[in-house]
N, C-alpha and C positions, 0 to 999 in steps of 0.2 A: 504494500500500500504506500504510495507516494503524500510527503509533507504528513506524516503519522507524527506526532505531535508525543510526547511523553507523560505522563503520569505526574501531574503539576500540582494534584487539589489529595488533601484529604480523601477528600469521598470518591473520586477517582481509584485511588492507591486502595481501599477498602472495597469499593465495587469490584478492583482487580480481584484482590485477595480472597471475596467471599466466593468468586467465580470458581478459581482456580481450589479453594477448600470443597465445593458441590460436589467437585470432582471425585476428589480422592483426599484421604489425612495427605498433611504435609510437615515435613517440619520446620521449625523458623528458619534453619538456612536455607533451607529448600526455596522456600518461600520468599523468604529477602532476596537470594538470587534471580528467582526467575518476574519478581519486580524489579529488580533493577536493570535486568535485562527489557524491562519494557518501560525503563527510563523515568525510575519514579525518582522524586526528589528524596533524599536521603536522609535529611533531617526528620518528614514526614514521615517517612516508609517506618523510621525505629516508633514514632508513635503512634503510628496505628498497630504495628505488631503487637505490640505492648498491648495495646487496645483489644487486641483481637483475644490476646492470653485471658487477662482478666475476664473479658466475656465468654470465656469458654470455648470458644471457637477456634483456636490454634490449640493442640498440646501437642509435645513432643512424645509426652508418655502416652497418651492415645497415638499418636502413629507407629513407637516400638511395638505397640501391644498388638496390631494391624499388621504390623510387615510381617513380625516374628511368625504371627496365624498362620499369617497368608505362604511364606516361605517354608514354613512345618508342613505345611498340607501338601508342596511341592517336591517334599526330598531335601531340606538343605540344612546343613549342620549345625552348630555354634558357632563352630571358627569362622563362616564363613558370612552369618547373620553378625557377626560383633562388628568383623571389616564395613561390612555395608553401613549400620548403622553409624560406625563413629565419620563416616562419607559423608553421612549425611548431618551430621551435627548432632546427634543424640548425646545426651551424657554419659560417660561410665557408669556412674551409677544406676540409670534408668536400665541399661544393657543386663546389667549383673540383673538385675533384679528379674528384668523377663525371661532372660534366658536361665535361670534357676528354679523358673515356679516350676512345682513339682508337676504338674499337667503337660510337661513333656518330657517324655522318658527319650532321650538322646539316642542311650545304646539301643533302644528298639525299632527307631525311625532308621537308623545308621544299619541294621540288621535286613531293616525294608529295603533301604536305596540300594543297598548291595545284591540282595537277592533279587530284587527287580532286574538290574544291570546286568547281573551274572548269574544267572540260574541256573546252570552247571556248577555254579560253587566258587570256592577257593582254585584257584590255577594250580598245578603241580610245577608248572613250568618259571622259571626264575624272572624270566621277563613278561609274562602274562600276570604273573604277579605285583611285578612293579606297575605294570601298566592298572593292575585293581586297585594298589593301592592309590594310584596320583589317580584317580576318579575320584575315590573318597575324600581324597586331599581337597582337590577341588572343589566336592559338594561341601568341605568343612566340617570332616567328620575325623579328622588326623587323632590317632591314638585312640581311637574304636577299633575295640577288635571283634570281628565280624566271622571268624572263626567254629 
C-alpha cells in the first residue's frame, strides 16, 4: 500500500494490538515488535502495552500456557519449548513453571514422538541411531530415554 502512514495515535497503536490479540495470544515482545514494524510511535506503543497488561488482554503467562498446549499436543519436548519461549520474550520463571506442571508427563510424550517416528524401534545400527537420537534432539527431548 502506497503513502501507508504509521501508527501515530493511541487508539490507533490499541486498534492494532487488539487486532493482532483476536488472532492468537501474543506476547509483549511479540507484540511490541510486530507494532513497530507497523511504525507505531514508541513512546505510545510502551503505554498502551502497559495498558493492554492491566486490562487483561496481553499476558505472557497466558500465551506460555497456549504455546506449551498447543506444542505438547504436536510432539515437542522441553528443550525445545524453553528455546522458543525465551524467543519470544517469556520469562524464566513463567517457562519453569509451565513446563513442570505435572499435567505433562515428558518421558511419555518423548516415548510417543519416538515410537510415532520409528516404529521399528531402537536402530541396532550405530548410525540409524545417531540419526534417532538428533530427531529427538531436535523435537527437544535430549536425555529421554526412549529405550
Amino acid at each position: 500500500m502506497f503513502g501507508r502512514k504509521g501508527l501515530e495515535t493511541s487508539l490507533a497503536i490499541r486498534r492494532t494490538a487488539l487486532d493482532l490479540l483476536a488472532r492468537r495470544e501474543h506476547t509483549r515482545l511479540e507484540l511490541q515488535r510486530k507494532l513497530l514494524q507497523r511504525e507505531a510511535v514508541s513512546e505510545l506503543l510502551e503505554i498502551e502495552l502497559d495498558r493492554l497488561e492491566e486490562d487483561g488482554l496481553l499476558s505472557n503467562e497466558r500465551f506460555c500456557e497456549a504455546y506449551v498446549h498447543a506444542r505438547h499436543q504436536r510432539g515437542y519436548g522441553p528443550m525445545r519449548l524453553r528455546q522458543e519461549l525465551r524467543e519470544r520474550g517469556v520469562a524464566e520463571y513463567l517457562i519453569d513453571a509451565i513446563l513442570r506442571d505435572p499435567a505433562y508427563d515428558w518421558s511419555a510424550l518423548a516415548r510417543k514422538t519416538f515410537c510415532k517416528r520409528f516404529p521399528e524401534g531402537v536402530a541396532a545400527d550405530p548410525s540409524e541411531r545417531a540419526k534417532q537420537l538428533r530427531f529427538m534432539q531436535y523435537r527437544g527431548f535430549a536425555g529421554y530415554e526412549v529405550d
